[in-house]
N, C-alpha and C positions, 0 to 999 in steps of 0.2 A: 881586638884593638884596645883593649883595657891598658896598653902603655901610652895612651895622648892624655891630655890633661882632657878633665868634663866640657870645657868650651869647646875645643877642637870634634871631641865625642857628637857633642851637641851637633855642632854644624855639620860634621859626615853623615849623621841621621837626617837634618833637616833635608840635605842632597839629594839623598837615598831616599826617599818619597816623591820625590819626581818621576814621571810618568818615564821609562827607559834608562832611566839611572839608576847601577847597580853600587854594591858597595864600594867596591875598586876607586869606580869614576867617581863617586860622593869623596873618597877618601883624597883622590886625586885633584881634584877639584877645593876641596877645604884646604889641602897644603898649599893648590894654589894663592889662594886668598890669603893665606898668612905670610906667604913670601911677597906677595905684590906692594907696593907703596901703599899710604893710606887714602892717599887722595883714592887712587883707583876702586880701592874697596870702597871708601866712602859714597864714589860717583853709582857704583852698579849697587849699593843701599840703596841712594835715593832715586832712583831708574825703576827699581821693584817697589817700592813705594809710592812712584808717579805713577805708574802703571795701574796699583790698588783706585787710586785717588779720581785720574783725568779719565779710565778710559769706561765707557759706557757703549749701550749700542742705538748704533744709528734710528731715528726714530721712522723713519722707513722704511730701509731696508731690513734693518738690527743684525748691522753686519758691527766688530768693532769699529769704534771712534772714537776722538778727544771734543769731539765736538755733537753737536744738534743731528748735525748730518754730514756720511762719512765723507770722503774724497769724493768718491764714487758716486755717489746719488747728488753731491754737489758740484760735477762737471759738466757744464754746459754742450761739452763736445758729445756727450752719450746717445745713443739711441734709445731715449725713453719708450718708444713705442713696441720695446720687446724687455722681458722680462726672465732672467734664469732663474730657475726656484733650484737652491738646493740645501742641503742637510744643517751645515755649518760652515763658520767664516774661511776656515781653511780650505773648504773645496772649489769658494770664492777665489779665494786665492791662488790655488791650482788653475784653475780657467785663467785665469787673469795673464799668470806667467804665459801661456798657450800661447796669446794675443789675438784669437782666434774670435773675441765678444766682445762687441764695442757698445752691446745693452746696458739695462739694470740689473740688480740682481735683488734677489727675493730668500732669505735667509729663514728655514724655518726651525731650526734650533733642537734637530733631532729629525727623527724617522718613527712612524708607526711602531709601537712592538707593544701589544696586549701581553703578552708572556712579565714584559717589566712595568706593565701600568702605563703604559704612553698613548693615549687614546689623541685624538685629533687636538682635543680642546687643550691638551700640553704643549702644544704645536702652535707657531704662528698662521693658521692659517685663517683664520676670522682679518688679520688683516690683510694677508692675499687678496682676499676677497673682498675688502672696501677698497682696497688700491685698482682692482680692477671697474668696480663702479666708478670711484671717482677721477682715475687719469682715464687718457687715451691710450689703453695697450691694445695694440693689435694682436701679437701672439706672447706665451707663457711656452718657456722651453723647461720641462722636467728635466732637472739632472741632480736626480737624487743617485746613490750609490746603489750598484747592481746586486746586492746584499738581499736577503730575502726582505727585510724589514724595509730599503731603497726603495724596493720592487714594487712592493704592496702599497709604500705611502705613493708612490707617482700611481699606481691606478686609481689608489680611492683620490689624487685630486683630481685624476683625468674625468672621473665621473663625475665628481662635483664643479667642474670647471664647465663639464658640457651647457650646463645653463645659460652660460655668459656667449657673448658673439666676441669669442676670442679664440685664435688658431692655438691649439695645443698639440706640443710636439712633446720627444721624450728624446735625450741624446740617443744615438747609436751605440754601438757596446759590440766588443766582438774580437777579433784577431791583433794582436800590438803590434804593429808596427816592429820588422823583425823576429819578430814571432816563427816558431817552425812548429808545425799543427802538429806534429807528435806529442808535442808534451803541452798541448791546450787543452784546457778540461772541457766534457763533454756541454756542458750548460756554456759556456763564451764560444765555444764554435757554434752549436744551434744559436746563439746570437747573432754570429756573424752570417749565417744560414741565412736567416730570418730577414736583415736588414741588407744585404748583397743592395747592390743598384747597377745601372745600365754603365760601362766604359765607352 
C-alpha cells in the first residue's frame, strides 16, 4: 500500500488493529472516510471520543454506562430479587436481546484463568458478594460461558455463594435450537444429557 499518501497509511493501520478488521476492510473503510462529507467524519471523531470521555461502568452492576448507574440497574420495572452473573457487558447484552430476563445483572469483568494470572481478586466478585449482603436477592443465576475458564469461575462462585441463603442456579447449555446431533460435540451433548427435563 505504499502508493496512499502517510495520512491515508496512517489511518488504514489505525483500522487494521481493530479486533476483526483485516487489511482490506481497514483500507476500505479509510477510503470510506476520505470520500464521506466532513461533517460525517467530523460527527463519528467526536462519537469515538464521547465514547473515551462519558462512558464508565455502572457502579453496581459494572456493566457499561454514561451515567452512575446503567439503564438496567436504574429501571424500576426489573426484578431485583434475582441476579445474572456473567463474564462481560456483551453477554449482558446477548441475554438481553433473548428477552428471556427481566432481573439484574452482575458483570464480573472476566473468568477465572490461573494459566493468565486471573485469580478471583481480578474479578468482581468481593462485590457480588456485598451486593448480596446488602439487597434482597433471592436467587444468583451463573451464566458465565461454557469455556473451560466459564466453567470453573461458575463452580468456584457456586462454592462460595453456598454461604449465603441465596438459590444458585447455573444456565442450561446443550443442543441449539436446530441443531442435528451429528455434528454436536461430544462435551454440549453430555450437557444436553445432563440437564434433559420432564416434557
Amino acid at each position: 500500500m505504499p502508493h496512499y499518501p502517510p495520512s491515508i497509511l496512517q489511518l488504514i493501520q489505525s483500522f487494521a488493529r481493530l479486533p476483526g478488521v483485516g487489511n482490506k476492510t481497514a483500507e476500505r473503510l479509510a477510503l470510506y472516510i476520505l470520500g464521506a462529507p466532513r461533517k460525517e467524519a467530523e460527527k463519528l471523531a467526536r462519537r469515538i471520543l464521547a465514547v473515551k470521555e462519558k462512558t464508565r461502568l455502572c457502579r453496581l452492576c459494572f456493566s457499561l454506562s454514561d451515567g452512575e448507574l446503567c439503564r438496567l440497574c436504574s429501571d424500576p420495572g426489573r426484578d431485583r430479587s434475582m441476579v445474572c452473573v456473567v463474564e462481560h457487558p456483551a453477554d449482558m447484552v446477548s441475554i438481553e436481546k433473548s428477552g428471556a430476563w427481566n432481573g439484574l445483572y452482575h458483570i464480573l469483568q472476566g473468568a477465572l484463568s490461573p494459566v493468565d494470572g486471573i485469580g478471583p481478586d481480578a474479578l468482581r466478585i468481593r462485590e457480588l458478594e456485598a451486593r448480596i449482603s446488602q439487597e434482597e436477592i433471592k436467587e444468583i443465576v451463573l451464566a458465565t460461558g461454557t469455556s473451560t475458564e466459564g466453567e470453573s469461575t461458575a463452580s468456584f462462585l457456586a462454592q462460595l455463594l453456598a454461604r449465603y441463603s441465596v438459590k444458585v442456579t447455573r444456565i442450561a447449555s446443550g443442543v441449539p435450537m436446530g441443531g442435528d446431533l451429528k455434528y454436536i460435540d461430544q462435551v454440549t451433548l453430555g450437557k444436553a444429557m445432563q440437564s434433559r427435563h420432564g416434557m
